[in-house]
MIDOSE-1310 file (N, C-alpha, C; in nm, 2 decimals, decimal comma, always signed):
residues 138
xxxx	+0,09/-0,12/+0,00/+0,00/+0,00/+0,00/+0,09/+0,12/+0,00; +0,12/+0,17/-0,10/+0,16/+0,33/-0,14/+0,10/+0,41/-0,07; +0,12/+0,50/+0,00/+0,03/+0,62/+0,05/+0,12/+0,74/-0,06; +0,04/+0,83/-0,05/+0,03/+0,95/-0,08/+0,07/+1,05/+0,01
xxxx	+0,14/+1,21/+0,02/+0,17/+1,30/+0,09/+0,12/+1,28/+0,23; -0,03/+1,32/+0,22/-0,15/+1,37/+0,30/-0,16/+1,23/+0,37; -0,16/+1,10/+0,32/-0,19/+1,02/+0,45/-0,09/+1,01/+0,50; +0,04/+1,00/+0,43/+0,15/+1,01/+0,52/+0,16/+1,12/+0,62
xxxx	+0,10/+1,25/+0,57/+0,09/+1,34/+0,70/+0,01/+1,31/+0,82; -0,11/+1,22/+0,75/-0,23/+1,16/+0,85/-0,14/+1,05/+0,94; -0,10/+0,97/+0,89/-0,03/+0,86/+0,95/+0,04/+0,95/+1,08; +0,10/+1,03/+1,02/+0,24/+1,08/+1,15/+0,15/+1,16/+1,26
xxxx	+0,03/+1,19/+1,26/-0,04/+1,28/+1,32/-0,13/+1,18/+1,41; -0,12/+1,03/+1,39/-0,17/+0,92/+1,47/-0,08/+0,91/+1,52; +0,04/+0,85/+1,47/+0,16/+0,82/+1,58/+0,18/+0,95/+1,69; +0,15/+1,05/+1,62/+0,22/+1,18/+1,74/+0,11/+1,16/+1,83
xxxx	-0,04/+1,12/+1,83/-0,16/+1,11/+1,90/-0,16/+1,26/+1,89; -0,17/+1,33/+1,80/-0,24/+1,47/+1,82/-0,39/+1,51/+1,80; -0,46/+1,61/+1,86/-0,59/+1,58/+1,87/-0,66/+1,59/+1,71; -0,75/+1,65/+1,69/-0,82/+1,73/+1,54/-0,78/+1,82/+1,49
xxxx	-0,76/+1,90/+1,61/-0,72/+2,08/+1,58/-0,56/+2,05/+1,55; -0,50/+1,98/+1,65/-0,30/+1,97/+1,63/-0,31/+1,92/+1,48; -0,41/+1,81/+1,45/-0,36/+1,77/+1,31/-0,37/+1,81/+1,18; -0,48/+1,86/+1,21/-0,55/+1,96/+1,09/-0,43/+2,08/+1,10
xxxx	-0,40/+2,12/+1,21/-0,26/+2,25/+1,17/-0,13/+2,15/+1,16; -0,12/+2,06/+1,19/+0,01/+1,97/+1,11/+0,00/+1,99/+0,95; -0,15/+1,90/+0,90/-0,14/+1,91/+0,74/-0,12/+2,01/+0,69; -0,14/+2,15/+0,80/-0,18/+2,28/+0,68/-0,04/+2,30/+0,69
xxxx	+0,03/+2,31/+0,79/+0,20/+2,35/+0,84/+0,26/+2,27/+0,69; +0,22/+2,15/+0,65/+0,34/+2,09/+0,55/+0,23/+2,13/+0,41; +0,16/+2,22/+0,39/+0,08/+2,18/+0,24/-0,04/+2,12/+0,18; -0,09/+2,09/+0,31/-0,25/+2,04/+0,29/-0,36/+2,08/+0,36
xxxx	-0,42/+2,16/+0,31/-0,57/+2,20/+0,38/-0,68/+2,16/+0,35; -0,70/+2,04/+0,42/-0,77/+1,94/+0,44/-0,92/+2,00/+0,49; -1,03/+1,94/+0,49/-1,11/+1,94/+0,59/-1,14/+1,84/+0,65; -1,20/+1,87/+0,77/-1,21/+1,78/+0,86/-1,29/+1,65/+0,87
xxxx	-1,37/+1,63/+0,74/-1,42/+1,50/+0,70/-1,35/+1,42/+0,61; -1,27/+1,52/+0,56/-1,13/+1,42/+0,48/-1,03/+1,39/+0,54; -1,02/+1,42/+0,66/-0,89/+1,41/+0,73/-0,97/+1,25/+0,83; -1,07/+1,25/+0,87/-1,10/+1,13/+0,91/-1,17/+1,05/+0,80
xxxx	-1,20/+1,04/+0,68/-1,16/+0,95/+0,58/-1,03/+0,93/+0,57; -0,92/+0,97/+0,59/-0,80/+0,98/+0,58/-0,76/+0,81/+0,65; -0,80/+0,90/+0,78/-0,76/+0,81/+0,89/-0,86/+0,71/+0,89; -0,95/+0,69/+0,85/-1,02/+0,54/+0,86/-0,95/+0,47/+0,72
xxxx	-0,94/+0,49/+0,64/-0,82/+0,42/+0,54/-0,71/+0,35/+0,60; -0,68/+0,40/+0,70/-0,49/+0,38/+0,65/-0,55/+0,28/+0,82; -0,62/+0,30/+0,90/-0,68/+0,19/+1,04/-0,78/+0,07/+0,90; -0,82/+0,09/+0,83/-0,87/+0,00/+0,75/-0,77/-0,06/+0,65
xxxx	-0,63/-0,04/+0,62/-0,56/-0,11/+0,54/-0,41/-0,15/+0,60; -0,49/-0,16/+0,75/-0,31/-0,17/+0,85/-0,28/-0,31/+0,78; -0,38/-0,40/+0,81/-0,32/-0,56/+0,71/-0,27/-0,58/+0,63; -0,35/-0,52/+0,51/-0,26/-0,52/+0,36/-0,09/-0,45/+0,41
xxxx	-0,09/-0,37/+0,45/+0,02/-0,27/+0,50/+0,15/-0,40/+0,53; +0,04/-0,44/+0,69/+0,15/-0,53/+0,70/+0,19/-0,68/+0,64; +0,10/-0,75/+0,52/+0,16/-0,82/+0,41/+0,25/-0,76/+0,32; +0,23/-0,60/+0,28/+0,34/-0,51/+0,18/+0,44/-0,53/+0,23
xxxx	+0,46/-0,55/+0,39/+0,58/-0,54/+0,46/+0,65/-0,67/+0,40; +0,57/-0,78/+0,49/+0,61/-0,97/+0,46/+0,68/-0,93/+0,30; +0,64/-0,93/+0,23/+0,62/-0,93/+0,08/+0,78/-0,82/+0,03; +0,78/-0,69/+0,08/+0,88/-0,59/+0,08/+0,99/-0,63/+0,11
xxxx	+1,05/-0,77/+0,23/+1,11/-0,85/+0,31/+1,17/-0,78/+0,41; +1,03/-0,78/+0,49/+1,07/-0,76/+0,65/+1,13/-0,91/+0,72; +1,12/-1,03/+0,65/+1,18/-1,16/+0,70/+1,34/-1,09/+0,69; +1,38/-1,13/+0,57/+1,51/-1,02/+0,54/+1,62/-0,93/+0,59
xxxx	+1,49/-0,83/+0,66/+1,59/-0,73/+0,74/+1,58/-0,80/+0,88; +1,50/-0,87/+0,95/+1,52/-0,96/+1,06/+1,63/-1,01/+1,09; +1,68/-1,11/+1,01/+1,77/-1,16/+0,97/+1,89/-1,09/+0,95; +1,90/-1,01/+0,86/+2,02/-0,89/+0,87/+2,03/-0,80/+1,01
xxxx	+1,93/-0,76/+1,07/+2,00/-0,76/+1,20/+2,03/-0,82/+1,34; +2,04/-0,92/+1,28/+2,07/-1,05/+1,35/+2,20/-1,05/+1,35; +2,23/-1,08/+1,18/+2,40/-1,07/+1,13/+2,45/-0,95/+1,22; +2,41/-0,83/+1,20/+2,42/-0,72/+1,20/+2,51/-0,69/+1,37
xxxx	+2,41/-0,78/+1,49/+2,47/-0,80/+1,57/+2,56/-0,88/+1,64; +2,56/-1,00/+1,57/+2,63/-1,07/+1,56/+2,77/-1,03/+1,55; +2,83/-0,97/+1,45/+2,92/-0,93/+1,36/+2,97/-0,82/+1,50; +2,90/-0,72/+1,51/+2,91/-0,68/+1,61/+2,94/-0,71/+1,75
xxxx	+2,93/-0,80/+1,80/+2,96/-0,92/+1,93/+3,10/-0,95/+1,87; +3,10/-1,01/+1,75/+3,24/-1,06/+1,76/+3,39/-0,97/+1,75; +3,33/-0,81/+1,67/+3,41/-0,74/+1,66/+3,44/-0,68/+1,80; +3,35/-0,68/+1,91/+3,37/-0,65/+2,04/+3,44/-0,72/+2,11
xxxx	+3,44/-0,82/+2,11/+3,54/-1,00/+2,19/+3,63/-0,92/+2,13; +3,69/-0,93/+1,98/+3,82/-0,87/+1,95/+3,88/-0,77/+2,00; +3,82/-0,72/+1,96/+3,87/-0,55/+2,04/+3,88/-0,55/+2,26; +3,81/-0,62/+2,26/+3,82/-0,64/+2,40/+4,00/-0,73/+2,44
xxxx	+3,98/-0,81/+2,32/+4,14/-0,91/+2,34/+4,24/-0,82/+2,32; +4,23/-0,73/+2,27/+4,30/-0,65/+2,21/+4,41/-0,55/+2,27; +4,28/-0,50/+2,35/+4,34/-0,41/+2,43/+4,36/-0,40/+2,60; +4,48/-0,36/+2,64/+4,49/-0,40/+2,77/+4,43/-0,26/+2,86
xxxx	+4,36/-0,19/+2,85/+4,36/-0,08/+2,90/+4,22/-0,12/+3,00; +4,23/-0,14/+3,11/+4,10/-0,16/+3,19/+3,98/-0,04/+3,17; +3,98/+0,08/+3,16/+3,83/+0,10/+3,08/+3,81/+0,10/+2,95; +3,89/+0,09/+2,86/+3,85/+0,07/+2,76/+3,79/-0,10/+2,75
xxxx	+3,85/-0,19/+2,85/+3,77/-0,33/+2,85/+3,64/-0,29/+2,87; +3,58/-0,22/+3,01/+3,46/-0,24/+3,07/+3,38/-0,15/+2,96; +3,44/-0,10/+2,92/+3,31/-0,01/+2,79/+3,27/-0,07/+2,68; +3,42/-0,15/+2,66/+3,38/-0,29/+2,53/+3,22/-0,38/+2,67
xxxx	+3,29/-0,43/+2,75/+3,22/-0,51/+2,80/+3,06/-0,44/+2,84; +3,03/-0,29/+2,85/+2,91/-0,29/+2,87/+2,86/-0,25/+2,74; +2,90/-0,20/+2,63/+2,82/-0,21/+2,50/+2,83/-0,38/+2,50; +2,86/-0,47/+2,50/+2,84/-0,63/+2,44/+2,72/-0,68/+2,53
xxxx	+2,72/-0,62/+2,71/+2,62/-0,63/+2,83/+2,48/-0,56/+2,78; +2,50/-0,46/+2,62/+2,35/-0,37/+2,58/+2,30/-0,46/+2,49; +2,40/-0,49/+2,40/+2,30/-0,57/+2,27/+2,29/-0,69/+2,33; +2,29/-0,78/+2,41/+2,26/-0,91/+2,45/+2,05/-0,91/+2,45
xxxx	+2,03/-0,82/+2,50/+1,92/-0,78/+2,51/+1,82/-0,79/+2,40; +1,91/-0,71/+2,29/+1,81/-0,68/+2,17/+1,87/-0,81/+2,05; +1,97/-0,86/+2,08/+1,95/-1,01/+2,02/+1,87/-1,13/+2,09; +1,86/-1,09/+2,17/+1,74/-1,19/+2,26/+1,65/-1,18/+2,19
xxxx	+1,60/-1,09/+2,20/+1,44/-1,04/+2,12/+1,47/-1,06/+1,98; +1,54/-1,09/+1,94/+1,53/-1,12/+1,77/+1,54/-1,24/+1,76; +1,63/-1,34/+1,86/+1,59/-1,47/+1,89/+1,51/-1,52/+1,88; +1,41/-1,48/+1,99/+1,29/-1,47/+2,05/+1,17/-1,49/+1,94
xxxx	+1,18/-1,36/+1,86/+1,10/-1,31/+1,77/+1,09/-1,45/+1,66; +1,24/-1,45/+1,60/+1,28/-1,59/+1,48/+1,19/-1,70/+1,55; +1,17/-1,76/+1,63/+1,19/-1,89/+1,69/+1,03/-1,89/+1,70; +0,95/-1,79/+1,76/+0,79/-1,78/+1,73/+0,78/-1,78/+1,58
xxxx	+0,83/-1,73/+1,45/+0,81/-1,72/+1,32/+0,80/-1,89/+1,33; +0,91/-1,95/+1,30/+0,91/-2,09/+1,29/+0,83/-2,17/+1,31; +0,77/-2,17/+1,44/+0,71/-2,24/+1,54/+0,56/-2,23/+1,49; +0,55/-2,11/+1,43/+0,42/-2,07/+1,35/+0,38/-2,17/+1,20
xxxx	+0,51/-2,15/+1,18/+0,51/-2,24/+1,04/+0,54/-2,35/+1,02; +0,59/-2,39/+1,15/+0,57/-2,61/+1,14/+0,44/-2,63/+1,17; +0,37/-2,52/+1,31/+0,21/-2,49/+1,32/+0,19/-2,53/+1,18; +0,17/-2,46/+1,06/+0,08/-2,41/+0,94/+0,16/-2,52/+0,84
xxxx	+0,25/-2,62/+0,88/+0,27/-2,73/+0,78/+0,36/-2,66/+0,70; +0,43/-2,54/+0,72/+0,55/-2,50/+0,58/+0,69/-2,52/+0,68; +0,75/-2,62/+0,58/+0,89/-2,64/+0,61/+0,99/-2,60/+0,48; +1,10/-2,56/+0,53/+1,21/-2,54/+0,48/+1,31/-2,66/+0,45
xxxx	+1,34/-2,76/+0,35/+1,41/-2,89/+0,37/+1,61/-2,78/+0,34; +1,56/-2,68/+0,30/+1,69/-2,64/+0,25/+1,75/-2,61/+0,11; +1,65/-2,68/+0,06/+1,67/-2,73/-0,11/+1,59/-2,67/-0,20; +1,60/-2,67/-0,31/+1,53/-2,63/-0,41/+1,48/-2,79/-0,52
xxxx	+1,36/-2,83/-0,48/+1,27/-2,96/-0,55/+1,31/-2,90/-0,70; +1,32/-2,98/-0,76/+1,33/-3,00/-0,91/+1,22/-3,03/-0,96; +1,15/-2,97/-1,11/+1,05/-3,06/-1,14/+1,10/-3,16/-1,23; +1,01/-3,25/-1,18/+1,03/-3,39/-1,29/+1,06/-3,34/-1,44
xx	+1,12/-3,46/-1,51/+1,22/-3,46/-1,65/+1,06/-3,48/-1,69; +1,05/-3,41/-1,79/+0,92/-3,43/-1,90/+0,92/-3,52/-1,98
């Protein structure tokens, strides 16, 4: 789902939770003078197309970027161990060691996250064997 200027101005004026009046002077502030029956058509669109939204996402490869920052931290942990072996200087250890003590956290939760995906899709019968099936010789 593409949006347009104006819902994207709508969209950011949900997230900020601003009232009618804050939003209606948000749209006019960036170039749209909306009225106030279009601005909630606006917003019943974009609360009526959050699903499509979030299949555009699946589909865009939000699996993908999951994954990449997975690597992302990973790569990061290990360039930290290094750097920690590295150098003898006792705070520059404990500052390696409390950045490595921050991202443990938010690789948890991507763990976490991967491992419900999966668990959903041995649920729903899709497996991964690894391979790519060939079709039969004609």
């Amino acid at each position: 789902m593409n949006l347009n200027d104006a819902e994207i101005l709508v969209m950011q004026t949900m997230v900020m939770r601003l009232t009618q009046e804050e939003s209606l002077a948000w749209l006019r502030s960036h170039g749209h003078d909306i009225k106030v029956r279009r601005f909630y058509q606006l917003k019943s669109k974009l609360k009526a197309g959050a699903n499509k939204r979030k299949f555009d996402l699946q589909k865009e490869g939000l699996w993908e970027q999951h994954l990449e920052r997975i690597d992302q931290l990973e790569t990061i942990l290990k360039f930290s161990w290094e750097n920690f072996h590295r150098t003898s200087d006792p705070v520059q250890k404990q500052k390696i060691l409390d950045s490595i003590s921050n991202i443990q956290p938010l690789l948890s939760a991507y763990y976490s996250a991967s491992q419900t995906v999966v668990e959903r899709d041995v649920e729903k019968g899709i497996q991964n064997t690894g391979h790519i099936s060939k079709l039969p010789d004609q």
